[in-house]
KOLVO-121252 format. One line per field, with one value per atom (N, C-alpha, C, CB): residue in one letter; atom name; x, y, z. Coordinates in Angstrom, 3 decimals, padded with zeros to 6 digits. Each point is the difference from the previous one (the first is absolute). Glycine has a CB too. Layout:
! residues N
rest [A|...] $
atom [CA|...] $
east [X|...] $
north [Y|...] $
up [Z|...] $
***
This chain:
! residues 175
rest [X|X|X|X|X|X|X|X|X|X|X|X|X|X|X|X|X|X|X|X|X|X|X|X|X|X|X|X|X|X|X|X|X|X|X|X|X|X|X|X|X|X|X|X|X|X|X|X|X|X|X|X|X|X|X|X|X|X|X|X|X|X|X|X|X|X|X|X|X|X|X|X|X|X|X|X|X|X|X|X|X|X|X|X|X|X|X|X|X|X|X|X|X|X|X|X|X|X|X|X|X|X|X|X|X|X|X|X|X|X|X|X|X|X|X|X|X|X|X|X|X|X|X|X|X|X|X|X|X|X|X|X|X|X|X|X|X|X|X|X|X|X|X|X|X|X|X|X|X|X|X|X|X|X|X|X|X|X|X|X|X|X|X|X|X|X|X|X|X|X|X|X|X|X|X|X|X|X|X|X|X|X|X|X|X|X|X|X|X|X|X|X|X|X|X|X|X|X|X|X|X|X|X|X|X|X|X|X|X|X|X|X|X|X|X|X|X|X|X|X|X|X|X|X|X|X|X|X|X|X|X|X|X|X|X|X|X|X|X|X|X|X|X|X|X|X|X|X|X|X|X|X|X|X|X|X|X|X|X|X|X|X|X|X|X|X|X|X|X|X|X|X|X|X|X|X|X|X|X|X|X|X|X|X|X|X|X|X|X|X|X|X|X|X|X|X|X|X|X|X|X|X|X|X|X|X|X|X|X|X|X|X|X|X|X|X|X|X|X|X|X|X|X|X|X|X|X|X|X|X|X|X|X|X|X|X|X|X|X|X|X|X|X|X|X|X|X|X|X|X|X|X|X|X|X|X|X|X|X|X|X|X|X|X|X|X|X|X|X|X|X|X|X|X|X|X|X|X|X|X|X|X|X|X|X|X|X|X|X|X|X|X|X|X|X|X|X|X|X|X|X|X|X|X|X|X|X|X|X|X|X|X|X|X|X|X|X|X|X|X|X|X|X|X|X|X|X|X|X|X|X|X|X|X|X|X|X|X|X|X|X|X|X|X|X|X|X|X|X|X|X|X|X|X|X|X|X|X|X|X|X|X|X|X|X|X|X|X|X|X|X|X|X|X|X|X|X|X|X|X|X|X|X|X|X|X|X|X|X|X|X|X|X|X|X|X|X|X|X|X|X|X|X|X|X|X|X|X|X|X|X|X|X|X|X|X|X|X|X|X|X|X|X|X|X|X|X|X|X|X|X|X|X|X|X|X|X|X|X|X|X|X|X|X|X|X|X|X|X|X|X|X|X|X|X|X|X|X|X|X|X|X|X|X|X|X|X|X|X|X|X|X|X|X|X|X|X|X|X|X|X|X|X|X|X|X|X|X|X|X|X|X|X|X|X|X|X|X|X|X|X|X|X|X|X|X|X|X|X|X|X|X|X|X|X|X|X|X|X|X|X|X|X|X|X|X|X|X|X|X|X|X|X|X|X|X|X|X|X|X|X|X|X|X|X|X|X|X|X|X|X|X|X|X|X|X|X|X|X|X|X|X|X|X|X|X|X|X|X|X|X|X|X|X|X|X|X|X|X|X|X|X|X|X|X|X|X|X|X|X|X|X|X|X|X|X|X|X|X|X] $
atom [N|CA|C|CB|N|CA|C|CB|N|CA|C|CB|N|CA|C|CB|N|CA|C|CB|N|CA|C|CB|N|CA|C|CB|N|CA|C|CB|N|CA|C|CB|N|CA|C|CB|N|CA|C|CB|N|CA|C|CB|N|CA|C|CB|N|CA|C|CB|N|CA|C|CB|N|CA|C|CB|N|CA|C|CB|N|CA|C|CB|N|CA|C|CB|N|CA|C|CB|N|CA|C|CB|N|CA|C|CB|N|CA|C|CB|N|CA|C|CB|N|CA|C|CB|N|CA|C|CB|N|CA|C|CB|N|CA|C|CB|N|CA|C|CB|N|CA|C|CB|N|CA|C|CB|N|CA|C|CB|N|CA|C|CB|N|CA|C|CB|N|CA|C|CB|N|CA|C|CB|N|CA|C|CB|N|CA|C|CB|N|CA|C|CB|N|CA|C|CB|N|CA|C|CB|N|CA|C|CB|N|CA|C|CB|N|CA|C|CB|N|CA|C|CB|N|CA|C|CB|N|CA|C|CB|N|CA|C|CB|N|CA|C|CB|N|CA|C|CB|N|CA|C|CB|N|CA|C|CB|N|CA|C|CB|N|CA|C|CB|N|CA|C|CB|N|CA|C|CB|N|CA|C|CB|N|CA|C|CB|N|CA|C|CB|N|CA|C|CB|N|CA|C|CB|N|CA|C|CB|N|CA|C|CB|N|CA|C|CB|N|CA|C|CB|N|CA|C|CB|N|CA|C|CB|N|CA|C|CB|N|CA|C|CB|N|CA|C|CB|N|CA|C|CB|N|CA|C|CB|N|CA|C|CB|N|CA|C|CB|N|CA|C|CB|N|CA|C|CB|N|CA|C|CB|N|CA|C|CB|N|CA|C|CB|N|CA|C|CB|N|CA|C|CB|N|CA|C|CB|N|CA|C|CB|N|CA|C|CB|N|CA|C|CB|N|CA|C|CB|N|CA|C|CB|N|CA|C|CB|N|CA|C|CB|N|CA|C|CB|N|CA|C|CB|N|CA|C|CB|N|CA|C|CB|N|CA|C|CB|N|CA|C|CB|N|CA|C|CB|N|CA|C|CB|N|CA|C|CB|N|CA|C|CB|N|CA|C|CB|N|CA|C|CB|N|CA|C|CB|N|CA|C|CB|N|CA|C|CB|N|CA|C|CB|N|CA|C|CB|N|CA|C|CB|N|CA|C|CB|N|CA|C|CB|N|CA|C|CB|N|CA|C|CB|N|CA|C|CB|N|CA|C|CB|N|CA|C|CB|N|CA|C|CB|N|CA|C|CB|N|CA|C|CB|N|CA|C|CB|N|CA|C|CB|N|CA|C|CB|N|CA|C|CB|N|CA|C|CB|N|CA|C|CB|N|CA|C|CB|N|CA|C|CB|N|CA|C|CB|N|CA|C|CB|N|CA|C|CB|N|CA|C|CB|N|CA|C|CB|N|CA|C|CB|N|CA|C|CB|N|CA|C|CB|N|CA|C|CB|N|CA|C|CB|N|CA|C|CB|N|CA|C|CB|N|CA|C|CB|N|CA|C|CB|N|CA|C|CB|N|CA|C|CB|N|CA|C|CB|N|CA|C|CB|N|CA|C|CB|N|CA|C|CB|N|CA|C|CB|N|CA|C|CB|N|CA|C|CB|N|CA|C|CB|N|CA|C|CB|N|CA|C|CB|N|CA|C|CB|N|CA|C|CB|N|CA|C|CB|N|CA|C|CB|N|CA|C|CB|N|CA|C|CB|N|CA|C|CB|N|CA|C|CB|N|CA|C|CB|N|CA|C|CB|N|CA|C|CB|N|CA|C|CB|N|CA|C|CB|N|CA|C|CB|N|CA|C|CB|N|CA|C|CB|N|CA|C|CB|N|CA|C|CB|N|CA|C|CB|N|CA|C|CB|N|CA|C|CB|N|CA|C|CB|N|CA|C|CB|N|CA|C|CB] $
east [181.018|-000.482|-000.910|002.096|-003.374|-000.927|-000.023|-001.999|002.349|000.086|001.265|-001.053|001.898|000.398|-000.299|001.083|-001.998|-000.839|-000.603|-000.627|000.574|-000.967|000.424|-001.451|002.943|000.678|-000.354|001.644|-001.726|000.071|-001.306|002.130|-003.216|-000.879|-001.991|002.307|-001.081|-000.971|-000.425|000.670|-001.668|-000.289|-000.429|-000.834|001.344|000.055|-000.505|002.285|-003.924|-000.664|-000.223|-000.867|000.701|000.396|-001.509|003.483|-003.497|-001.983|000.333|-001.923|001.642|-000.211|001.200|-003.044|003.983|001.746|-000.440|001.547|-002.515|-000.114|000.701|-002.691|003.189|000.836|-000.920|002.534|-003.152|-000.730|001.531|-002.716|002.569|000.580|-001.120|001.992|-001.812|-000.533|000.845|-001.732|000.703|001.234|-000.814|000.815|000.254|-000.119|-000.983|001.982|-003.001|-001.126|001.263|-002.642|002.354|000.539|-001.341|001.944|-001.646|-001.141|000.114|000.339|-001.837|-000.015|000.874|-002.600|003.120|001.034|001.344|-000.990|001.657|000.965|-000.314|000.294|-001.667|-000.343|-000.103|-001.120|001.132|-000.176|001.290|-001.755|002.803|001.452|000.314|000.259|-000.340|000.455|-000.678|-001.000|-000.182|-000.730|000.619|-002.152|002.598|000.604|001.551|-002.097|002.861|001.177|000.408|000.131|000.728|000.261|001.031|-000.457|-000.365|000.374|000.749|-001.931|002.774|000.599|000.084|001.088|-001.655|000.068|001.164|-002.733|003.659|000.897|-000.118|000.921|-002.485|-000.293|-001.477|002.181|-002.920|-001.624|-000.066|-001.266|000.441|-000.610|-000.803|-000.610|001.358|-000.199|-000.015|001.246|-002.285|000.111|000.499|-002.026|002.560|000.182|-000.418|000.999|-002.268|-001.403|000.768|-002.529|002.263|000.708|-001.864|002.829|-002.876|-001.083|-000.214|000.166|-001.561|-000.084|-001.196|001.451|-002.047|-001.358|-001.029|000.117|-000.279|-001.337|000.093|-001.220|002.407|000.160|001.723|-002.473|002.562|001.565|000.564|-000.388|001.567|000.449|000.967|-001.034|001.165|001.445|000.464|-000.463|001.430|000.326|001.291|-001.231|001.559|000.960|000.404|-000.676|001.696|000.568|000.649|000.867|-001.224|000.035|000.666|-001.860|002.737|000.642|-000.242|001.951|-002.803|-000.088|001.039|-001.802|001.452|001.249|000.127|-000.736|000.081|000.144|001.159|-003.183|003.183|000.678|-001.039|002.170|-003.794|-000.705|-000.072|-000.943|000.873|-000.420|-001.250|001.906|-002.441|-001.278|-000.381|-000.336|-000.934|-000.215|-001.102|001.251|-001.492|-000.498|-000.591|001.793|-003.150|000.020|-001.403|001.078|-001.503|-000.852|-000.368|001.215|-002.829|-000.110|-001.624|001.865|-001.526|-001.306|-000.633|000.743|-001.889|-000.449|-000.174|-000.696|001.356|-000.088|-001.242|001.777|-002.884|-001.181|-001.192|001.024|-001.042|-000.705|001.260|-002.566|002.548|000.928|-000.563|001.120|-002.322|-000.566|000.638|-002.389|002.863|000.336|001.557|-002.015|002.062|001.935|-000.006|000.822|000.212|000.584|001.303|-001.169|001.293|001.178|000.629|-001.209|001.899|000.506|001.645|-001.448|001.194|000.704|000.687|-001.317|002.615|-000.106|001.408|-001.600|001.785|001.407|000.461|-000.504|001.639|000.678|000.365|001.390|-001.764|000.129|000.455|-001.746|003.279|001.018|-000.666|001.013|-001.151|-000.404|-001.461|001.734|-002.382|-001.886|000.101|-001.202|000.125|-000.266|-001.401|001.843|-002.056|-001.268|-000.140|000.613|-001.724|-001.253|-000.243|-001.128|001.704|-000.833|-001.380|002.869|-002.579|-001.446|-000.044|000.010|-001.161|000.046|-001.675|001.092|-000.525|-000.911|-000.877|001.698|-002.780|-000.815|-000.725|-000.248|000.294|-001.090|-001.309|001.504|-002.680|-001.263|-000.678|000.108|000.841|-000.200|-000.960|002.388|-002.768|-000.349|-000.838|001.996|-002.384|-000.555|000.527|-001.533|002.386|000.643|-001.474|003.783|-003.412|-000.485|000.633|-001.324|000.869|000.821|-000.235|000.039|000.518|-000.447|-000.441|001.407|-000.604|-000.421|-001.167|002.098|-002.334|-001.467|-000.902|000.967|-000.484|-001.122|-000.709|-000.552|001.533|-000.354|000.777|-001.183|000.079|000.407|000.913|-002.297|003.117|000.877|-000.273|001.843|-002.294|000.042|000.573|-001.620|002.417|000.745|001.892|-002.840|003.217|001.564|000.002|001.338|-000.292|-000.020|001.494|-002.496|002.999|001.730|-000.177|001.154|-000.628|-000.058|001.404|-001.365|000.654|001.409|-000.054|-000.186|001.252|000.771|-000.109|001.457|-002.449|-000.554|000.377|-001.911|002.505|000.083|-001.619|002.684|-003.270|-001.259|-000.215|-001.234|001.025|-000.482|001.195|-001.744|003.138|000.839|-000.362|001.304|-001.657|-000.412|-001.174|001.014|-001.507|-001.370|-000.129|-000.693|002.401|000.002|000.022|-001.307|001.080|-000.519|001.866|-003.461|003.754|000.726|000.431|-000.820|002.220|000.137|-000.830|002.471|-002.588|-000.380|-001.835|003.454|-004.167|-000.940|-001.343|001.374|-001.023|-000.892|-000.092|000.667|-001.895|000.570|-001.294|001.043|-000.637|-000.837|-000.439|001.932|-002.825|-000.179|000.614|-001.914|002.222|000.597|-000.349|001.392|-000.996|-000.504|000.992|-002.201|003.527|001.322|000.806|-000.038|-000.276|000.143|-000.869|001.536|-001.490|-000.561|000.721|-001.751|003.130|000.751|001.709|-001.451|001.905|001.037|001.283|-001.073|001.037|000.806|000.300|-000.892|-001.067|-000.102|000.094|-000.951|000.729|-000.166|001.539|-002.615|003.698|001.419|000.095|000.816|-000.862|000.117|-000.296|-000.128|-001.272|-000.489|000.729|-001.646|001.822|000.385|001.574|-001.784|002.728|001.521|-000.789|001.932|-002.772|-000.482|-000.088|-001.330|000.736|-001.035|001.229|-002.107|003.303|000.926|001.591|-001.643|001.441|001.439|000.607|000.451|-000.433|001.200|000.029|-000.482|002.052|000.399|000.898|-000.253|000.189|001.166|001.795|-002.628|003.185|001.441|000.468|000.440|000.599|-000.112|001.145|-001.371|001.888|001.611|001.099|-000.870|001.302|001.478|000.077|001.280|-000.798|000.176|-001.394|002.173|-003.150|-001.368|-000.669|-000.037|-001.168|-000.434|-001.350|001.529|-002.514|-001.027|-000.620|000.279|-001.385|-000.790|-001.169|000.492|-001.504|-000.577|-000.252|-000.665] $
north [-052.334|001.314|-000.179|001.156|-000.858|-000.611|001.634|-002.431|003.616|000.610|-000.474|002.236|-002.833|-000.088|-000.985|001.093|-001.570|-001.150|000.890|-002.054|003.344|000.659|001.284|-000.967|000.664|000.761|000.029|-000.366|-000.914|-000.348|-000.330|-000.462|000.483|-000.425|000.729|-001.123|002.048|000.626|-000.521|001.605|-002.169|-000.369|001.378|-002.415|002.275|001.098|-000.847|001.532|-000.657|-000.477|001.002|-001.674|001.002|001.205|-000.691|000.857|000.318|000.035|000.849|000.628|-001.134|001.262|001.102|-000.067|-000.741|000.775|001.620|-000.671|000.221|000.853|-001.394|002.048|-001.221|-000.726|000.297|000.295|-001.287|-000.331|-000.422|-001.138|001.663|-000.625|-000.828|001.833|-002.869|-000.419|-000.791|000.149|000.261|-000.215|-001.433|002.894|-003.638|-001.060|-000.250|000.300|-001.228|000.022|-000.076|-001.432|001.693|-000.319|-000.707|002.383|-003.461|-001.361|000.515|-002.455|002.324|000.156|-001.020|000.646|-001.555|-000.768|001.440|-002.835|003.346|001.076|001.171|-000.599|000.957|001.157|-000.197|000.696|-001.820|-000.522|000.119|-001.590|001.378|-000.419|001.466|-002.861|003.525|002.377|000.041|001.762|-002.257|000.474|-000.557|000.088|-001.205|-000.291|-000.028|-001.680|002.184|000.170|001.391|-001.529|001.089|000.739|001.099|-002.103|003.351|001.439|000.365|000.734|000.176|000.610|001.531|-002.096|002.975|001.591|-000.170|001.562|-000.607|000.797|001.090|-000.833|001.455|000.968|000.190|000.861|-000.574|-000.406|001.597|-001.559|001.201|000.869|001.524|-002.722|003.714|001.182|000.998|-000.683|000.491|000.501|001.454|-001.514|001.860|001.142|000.447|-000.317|000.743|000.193|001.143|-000.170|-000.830|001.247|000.555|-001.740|003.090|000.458|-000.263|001.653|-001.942|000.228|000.594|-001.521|001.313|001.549|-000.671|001.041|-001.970|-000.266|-001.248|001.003|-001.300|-001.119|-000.060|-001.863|001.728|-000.348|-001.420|001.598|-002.055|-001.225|-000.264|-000.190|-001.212|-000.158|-001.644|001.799|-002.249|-000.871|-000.519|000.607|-002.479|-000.105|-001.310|001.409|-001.597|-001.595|-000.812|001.040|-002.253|-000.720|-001.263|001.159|-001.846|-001.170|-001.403|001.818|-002.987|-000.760|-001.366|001.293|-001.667|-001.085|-001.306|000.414|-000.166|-001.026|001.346|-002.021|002.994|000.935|000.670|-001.465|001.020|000.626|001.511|-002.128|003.271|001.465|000.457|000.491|-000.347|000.392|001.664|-002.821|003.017|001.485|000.420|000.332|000.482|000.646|001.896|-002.024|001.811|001.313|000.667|-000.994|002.056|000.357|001.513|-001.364|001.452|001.145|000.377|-000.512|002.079|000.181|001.502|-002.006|001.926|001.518|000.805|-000.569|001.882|001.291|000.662|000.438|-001.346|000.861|-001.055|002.186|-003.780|-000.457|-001.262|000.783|-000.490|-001.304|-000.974|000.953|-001.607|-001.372|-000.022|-000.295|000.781|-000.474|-000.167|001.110|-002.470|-000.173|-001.594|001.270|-001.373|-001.990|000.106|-001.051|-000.227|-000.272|-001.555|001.169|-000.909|-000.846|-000.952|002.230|-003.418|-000.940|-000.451|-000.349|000.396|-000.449|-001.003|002.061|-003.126|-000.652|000.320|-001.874|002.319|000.484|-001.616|002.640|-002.689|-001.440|000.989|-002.242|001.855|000.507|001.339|-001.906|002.840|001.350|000.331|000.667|-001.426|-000.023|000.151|-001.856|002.674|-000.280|-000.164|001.220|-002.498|-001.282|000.438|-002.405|002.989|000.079|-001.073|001.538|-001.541|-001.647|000.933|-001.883|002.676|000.566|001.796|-002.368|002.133|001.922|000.220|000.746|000.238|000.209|000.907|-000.384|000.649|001.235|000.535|-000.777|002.140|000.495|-000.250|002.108|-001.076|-000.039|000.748|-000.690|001.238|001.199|-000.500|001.248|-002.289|-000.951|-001.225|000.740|-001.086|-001.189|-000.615|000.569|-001.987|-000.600|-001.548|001.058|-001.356|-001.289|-000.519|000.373|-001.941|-001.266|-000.327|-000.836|001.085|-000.184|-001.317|001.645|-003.128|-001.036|-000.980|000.621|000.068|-000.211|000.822|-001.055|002.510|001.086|000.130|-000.773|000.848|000.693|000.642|-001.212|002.770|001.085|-000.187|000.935|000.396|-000.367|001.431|-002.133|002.557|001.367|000.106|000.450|000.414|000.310|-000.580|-000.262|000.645|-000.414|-001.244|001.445|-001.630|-001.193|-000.350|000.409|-001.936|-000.566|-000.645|-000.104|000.485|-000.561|-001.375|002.687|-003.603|-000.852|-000.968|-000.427|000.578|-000.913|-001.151|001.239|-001.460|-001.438|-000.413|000.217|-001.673|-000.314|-000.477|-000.592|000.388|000.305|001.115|-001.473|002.709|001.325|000.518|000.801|-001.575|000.055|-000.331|-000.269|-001.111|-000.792|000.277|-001.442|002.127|000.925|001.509|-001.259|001.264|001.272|001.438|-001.480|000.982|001.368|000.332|-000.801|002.251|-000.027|-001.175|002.089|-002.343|-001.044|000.531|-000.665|001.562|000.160|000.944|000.282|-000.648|000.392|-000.564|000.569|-001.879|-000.683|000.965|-002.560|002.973|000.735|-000.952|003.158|-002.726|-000.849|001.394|-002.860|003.019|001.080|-000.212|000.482|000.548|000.052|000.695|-000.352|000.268|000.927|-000.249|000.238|-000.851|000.222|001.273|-002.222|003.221|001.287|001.120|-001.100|002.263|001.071|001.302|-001.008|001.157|001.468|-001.456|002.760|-001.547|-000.305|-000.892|001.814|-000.693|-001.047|-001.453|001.564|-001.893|-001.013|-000.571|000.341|-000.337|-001.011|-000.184|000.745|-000.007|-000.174|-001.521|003.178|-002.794|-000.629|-001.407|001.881|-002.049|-001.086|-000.884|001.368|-000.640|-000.186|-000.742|001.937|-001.252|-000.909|-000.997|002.211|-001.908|-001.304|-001.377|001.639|-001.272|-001.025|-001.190|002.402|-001.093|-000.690|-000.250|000.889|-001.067|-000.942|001.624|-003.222|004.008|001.424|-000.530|002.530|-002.068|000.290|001.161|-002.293|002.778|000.851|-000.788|002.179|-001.698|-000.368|000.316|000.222|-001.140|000.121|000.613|-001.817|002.872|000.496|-000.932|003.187|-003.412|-000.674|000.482|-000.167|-001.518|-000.361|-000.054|001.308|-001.520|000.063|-001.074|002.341|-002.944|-001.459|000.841|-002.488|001.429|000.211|-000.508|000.012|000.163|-000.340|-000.931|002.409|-002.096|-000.843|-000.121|000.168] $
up [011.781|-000.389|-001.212|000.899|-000.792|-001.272|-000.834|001.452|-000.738|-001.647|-001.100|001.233|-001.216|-000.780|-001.029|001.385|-000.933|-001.122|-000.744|001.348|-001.456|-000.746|-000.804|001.700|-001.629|-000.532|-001.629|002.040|-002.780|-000.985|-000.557|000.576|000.134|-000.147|-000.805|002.024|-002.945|-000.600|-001.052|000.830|-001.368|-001.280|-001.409|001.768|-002.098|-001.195|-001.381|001.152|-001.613|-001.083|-000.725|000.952|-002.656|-000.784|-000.879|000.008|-000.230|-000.637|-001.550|003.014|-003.806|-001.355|000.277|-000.180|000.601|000.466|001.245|-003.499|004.228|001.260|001.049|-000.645|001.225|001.264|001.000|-000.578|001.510|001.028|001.605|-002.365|003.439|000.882|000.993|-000.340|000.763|000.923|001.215|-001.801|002.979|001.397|000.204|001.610|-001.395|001.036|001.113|-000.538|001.002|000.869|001.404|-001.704|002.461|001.487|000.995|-000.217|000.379|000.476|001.288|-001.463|001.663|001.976|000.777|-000.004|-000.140|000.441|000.276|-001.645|000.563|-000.085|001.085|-002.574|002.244|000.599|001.507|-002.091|002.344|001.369|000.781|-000.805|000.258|000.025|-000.424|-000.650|000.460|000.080|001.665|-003.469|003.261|001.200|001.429|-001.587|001.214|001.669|-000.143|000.916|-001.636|000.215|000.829|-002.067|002.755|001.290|-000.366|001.574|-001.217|-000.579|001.034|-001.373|001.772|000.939|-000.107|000.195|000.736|-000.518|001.112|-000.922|000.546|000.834|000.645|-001.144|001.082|000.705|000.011|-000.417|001.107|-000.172|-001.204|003.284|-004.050|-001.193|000.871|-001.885|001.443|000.469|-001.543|002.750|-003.416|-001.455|000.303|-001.242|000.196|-000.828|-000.702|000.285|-000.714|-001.036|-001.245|002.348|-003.305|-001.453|-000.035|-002.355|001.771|-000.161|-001.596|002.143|-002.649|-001.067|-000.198|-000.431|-000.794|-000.278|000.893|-002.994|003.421|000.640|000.942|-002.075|002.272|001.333|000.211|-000.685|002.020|000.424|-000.278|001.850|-002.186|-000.052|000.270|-001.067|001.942|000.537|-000.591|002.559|-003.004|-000.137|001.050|-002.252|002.272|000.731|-000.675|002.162|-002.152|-000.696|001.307|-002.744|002.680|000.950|-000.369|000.856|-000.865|-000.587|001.078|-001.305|000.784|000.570|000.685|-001.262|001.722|000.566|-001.293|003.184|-004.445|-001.074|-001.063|000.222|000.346|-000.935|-001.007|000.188|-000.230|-000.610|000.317|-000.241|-000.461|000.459|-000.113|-000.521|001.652|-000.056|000.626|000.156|-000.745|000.300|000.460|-001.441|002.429|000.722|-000.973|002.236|-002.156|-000.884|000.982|-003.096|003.451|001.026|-001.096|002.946|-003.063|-000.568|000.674|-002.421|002.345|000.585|000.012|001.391|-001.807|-000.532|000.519|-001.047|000.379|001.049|000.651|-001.308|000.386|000.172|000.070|-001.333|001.874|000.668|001.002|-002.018|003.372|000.532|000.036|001.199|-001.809|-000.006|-001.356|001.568|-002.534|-001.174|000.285|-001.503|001.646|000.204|-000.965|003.401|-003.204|-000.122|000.443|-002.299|002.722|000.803|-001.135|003.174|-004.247|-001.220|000.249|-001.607|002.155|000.089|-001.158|001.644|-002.634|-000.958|000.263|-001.380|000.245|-000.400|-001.364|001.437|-001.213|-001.351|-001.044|001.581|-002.822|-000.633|-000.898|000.569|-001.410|-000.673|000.222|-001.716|000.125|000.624|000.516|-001.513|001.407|000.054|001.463|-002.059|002.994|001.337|-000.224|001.307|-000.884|000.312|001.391|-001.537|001.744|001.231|000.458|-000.802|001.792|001.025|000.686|001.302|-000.665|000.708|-000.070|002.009|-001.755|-000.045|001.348|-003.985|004.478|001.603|-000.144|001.507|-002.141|-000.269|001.138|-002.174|002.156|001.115|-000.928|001.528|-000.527|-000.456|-000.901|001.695|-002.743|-000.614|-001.208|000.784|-001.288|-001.220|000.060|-000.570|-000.050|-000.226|-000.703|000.391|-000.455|-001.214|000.150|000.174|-001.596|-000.576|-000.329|-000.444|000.882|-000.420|-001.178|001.907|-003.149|-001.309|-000.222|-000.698|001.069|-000.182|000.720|-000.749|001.840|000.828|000.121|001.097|-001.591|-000.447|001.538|-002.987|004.287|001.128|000.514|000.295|-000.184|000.682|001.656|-001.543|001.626|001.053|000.219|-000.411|001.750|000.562|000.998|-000.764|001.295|001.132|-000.193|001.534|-000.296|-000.711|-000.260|001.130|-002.092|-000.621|-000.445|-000.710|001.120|-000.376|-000.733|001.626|-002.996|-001.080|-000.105|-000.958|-000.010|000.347|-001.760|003.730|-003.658|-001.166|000.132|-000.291|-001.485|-000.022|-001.218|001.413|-001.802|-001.166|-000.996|001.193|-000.098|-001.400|-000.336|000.503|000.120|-000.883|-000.826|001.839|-001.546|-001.217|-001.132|001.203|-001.063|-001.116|-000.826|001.248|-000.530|-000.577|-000.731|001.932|-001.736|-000.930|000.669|-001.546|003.249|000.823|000.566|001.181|-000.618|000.859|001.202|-000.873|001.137|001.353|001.142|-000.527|000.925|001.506|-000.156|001.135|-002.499|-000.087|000.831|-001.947|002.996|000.838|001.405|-001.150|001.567|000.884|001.832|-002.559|003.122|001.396|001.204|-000.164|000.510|000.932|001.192|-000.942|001.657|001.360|001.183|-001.303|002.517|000.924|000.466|000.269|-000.236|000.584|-000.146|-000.320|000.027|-000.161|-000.294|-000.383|000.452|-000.683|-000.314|000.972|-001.088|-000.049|-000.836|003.359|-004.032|-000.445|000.463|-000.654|002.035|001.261|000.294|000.763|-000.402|000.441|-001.019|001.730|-003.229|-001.105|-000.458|-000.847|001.436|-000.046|001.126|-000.511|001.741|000.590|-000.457|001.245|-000.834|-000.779|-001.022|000.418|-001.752|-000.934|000.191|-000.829|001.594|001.003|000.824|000.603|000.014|000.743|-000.785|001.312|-002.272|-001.079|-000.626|-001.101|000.492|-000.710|000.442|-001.589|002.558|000.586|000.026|-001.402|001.909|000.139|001.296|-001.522|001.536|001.410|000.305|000.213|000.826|000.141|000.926|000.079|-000.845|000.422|001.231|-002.022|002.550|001.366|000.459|000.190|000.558|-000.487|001.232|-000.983|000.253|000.403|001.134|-001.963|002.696|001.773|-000.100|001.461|-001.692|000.500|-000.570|000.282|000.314|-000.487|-000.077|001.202|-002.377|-000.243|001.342|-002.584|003.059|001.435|-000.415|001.258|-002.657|-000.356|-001.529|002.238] $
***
């Protein structure tokens, strides 16, 4: 179980007696190893949308077969449906670290460290260099055409990272 390597692993610096926290890098080696550990839903994801002032959101916690807990967070605006993300995260002690996040086409993001534009949906993914650079983990983002609506970028998104659905007792998986 590699969150618990990271339980402890805050470095705490003190400047002119201001207390600084800083988190731990998580190496694409790690991030690789959240990403293919084998998730199991017990029921395929049928959100329950909490409303809030300007987009719905559903979250779901998912516990991996290393005992890591990972989360499922889906949000999406009341008042354009190209503006969604579909947010993959791993809980490391209390911090939840973004491995990927599924954007519709509502935006244009930039790659800050290659300074190229990204238009249309776009799966952002957790990199230990734009850690190391000071940027958000999952601030790298890659264009897509494997989706275009919320749905499919769910789907996808279980496709991508080892989800499966559970198989109910007396019954064998088929493939």
């Amino acid at each position: 179980m590699l969150q618990n390597r990271y339980l402890n692993s805050v470095e705490v610096i003190y400047d002119n007696g201001e207390q600084f926290i800083v988190m731990a890098i998580i190496t694409d080696r790690e991030i690789d190893s959240f990403l293919k550990e084998k998730k199991t839903l017990q029921n395929p994801i049928n959100p329950a949308f909490r409303d809030g002032r300007s987009s719905q959101k559903f979250e779901q916690e998912v516990e991996g077969e290393n005992g890591n807990i990972f989360k499922i967070i889906i949000r999406i605006s009341k008042f354009n449906p190209s503006d969604f993300s579909i947010i993959f995260c791993v809980k490391i002690g209390s911090r939840l670290f973004r491995l990927k996040r599924y954007n519709g086409d509502s935006h244009e993001h930039t790659n800050k460290l290659e300074d190229e534009k990204v238009d249309g949906c776009h799966i952002h993914q957790a990199t230990e260099r734009y850690q190391d650079n000071g940027f958000r983990e999952e601030d790298y983002a890659k264009k897509t055409t494997k989706y275009n609506d919320w749905k499919k970028a769910l789907e996808v998104m279980l496709s991508e990272n080892n989800f499966q659905l559970a198989v109910p007792e007396g019954q064998r998986r088929l493939f």
